[in-house]
C-alpha positions in Angstrom: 68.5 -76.4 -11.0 70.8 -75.8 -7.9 71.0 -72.4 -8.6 67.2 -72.1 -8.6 67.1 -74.1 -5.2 69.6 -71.7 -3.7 67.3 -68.9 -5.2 64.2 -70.0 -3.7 65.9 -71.7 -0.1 67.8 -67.2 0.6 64.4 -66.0 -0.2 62.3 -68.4 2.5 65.1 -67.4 5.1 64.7 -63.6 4.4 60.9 -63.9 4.8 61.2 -66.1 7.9 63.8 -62.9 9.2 61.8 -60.5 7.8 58.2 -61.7 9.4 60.7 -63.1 12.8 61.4 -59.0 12.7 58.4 -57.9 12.0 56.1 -59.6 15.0 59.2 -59.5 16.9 59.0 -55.3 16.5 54.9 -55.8 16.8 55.7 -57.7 20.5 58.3 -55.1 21.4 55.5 -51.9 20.6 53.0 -53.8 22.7 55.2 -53.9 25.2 56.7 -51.1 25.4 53.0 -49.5 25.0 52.0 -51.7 27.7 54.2 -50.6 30.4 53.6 -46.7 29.9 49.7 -47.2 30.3 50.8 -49.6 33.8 53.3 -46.7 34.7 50.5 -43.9 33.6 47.8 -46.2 35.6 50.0 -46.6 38.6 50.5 -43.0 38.6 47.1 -41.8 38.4 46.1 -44.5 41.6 49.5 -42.7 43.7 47.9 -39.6 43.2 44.3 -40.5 43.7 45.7 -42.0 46.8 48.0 -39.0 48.4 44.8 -37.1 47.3 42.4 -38.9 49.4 45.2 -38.6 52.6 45.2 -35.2 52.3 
C-alpha cells in the first residue's frame, strides 16, 4: 500500500516538472520569438526613418 502511494505521489511530481518544463520552454520560445520580431520591427522603422532623412 505505501509502496503504491510512493509510486503514484514520484509520478504526479514528474508530471508537475515535466508540464512546469514544458510551458516554462513554451513561455521562454515566445519570448524569445517575441523580442526578434520587436528587434526586426524596430529595425525596419530605423531604416524607414534614416530613409526618409535622406
Amino acid at each position: 500500500m505505501l509502496k503504491k502511494y510512493d509510486y503514484l505521489s514520484s509520478l504526479k511530481r514528474f508530471k508537475n516538472t515535466f508540464t512546469g518544463f514544458f510551458f516554462g520552454g513554451i513561455i521562454s520560445m515566445a519570448l524569445i520569438l517575441g523580442f526578434i520580431l520587436s528587434e526586426l520591427v524596430f529595425y525596419d522603422l530605423v531604416k524607414s526613418k534614416n530613409k526618409n532623412n535622406e
